[in-house]
N, C-alpha and C positions, 0 to 999 in steps of 0.2 A: 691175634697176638703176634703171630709170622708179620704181617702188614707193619706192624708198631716197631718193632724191632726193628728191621729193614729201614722204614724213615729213620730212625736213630741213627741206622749205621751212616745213610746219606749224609744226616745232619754233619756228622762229625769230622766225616771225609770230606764235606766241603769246606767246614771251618778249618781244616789245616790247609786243604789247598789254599784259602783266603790266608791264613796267616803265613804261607811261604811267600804271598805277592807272585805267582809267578803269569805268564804269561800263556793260555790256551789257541792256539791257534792250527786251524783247519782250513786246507784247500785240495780241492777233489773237483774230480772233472767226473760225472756219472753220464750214464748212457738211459735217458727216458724213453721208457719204449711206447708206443701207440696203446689208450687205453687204459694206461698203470700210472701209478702213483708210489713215487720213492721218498721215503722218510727216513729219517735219522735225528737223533736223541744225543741231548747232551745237557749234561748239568752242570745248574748254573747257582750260585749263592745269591741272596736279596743282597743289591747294591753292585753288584757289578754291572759293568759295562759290556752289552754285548751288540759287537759290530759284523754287520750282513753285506755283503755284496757279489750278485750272479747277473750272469750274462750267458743268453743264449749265444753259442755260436755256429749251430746247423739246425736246422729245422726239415731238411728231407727236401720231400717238394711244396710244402706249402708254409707256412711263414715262420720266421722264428721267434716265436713266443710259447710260454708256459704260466702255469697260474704257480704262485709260489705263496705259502701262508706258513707262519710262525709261532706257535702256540706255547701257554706257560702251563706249569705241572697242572693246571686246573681247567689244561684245554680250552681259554678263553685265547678269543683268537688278539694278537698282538701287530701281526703284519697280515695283509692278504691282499696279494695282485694276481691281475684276471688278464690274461691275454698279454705279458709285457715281456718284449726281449731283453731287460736288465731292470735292475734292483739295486742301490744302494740306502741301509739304514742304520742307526744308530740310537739304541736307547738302553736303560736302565733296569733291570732285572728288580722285580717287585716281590716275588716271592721267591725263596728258597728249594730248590725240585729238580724234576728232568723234563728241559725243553724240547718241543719236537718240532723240526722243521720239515715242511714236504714240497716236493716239486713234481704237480699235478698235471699229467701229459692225459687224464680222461679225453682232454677239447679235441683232442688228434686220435682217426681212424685209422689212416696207415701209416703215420710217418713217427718216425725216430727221432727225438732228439738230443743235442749232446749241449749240455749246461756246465759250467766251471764257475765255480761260487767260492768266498775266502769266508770263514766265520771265527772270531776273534772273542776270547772272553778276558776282558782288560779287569783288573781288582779293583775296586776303587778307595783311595788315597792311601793306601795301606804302601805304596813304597815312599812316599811321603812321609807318612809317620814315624815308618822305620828310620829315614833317615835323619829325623828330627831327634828322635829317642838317639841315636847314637854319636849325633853332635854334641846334644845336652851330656851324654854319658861323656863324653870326650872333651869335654871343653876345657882342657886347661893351659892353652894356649891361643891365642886368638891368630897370631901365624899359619898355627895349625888348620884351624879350622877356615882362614881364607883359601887356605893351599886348596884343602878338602873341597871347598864350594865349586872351584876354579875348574879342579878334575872332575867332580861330579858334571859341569856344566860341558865340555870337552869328552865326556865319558856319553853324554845324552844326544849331543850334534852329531858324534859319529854315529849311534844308534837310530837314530833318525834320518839322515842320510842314506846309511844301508838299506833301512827298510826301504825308500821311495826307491834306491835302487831297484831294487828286488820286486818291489810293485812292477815299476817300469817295464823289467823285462819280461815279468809275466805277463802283461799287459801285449808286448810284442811277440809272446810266444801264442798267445791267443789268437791274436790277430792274422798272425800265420798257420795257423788249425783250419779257423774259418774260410780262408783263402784258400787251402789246400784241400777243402770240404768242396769248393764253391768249384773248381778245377776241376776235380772227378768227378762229380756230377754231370759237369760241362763235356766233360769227354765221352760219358756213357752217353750221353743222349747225344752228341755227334756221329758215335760209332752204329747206335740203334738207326738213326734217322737213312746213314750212307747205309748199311745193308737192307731196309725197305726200298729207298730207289734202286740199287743193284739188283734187285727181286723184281721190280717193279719194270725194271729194262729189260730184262731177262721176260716176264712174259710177255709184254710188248712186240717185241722181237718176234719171237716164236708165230705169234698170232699175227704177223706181216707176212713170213713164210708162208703159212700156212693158208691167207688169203691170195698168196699170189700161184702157189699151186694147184689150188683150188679155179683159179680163171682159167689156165691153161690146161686143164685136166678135165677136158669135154664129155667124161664118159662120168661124171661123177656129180652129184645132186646140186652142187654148190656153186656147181658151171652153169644148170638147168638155173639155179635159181638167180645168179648176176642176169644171162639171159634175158631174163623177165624184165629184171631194172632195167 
């Protein structure tokens, strides 16, 4: 009975989100750790549009891919990638529920990775329609309604604009994540490498002293045994 209720409540909370039109979007940067698997839920109405795109951009030391897989309330799988450093998808929501998306870091023993992915729940034609109902409701001037067209079309370029802006710079803000991943790593493993040789000269060293004290030090095993050579 709890179960049945609960669906209702989703039911009805989606159809008002559906009938405000408005727009879902998500972008997160998680940290996959070696081993685990990170999921997250989100609900979605039949008929909307739900658009995916991730990109690994550190992979540790060994490559940057993750398996990524997309599932509807009925955990039938909808997307699933094996080993890929980026993803982009777009398709249509069939059932009404809560989607779970996961970003499966199992493939990896010790390395971490860091993924940044946008996930978009667009309405489908419902700002259309609105907009139709309220021309038809308002038509009594066709001036009016040219004006209207004009602004709506000038209201949608700017909007569109701004987004690709916004794509753009996250796009560069990534890009410099990745670079600034790819640098530190670089640095550790130049700082690790120069104190093994500094070690490595250091006993070196020692053990040249201590062969040349050793020749000139006639009372002691090691002069006995050049000798011999």
């Amino acid at each position: 009975m709890l179960q049945i209720v609960g669906m209702l409540l989703l039911l009805l909370m989606l159809m008002a989100a559906g009938g405000q039109a408005e727009i879902s979007r998500h972008r997160l940067t998680i940290f996959a750790e070696a081993g685990r698997m990170e999921c997250y839920h989100q609900a979605v109405a039949a008929t909307e549009h739900i658009m995916l795109e991730y990109q690994v951009i550190y992979g540790g030391q060994g490559e940057a891919h993750i398996n990524c897989n997309l599932m509807d309330p009925l955990r039938r799988l909808l997307i699933t990638d094996h080993k890929q450093g980026q993803g982009k998808y777009q398709l249509v929501a069939n059932e009404t529920g809560i989607y779970k998306l996961c970003f499966d870091n199992t493939i990896s023993s010790f390395n971490q990775k860091i993924v940044v992915f946008n996930l978009e729940i667009l309405a489908a034609n419902h700002e259309e329609l609105e907009r139709q109902k309220t021309i038809k409701e308002m038509n009594t001037d066709y001036q009016f309604d040219r004006t209207y067209s004009h602004i709506d079309d000038y209201v949608t370029k700017i909007t569109v604009n701004l987004m690709r802006s916004r794509q753009s710079q996250d796009y560069i803000r990534t890009l410099e994540a990745k670079d600034r991943k790819v640098a530190e790593s670089n640095f550790t493993l130049v700082n690790n490498w120069s104190a093994a040789q500094f070690i490595a000269m250091i006993i070196v060293g020692m053990l040249q002293v201590f062969m040349l004290r050793s020749i000139f030090n006639t009372d002691g095993r090691f002069y006995k045994f050049w000798k011999k050579i």
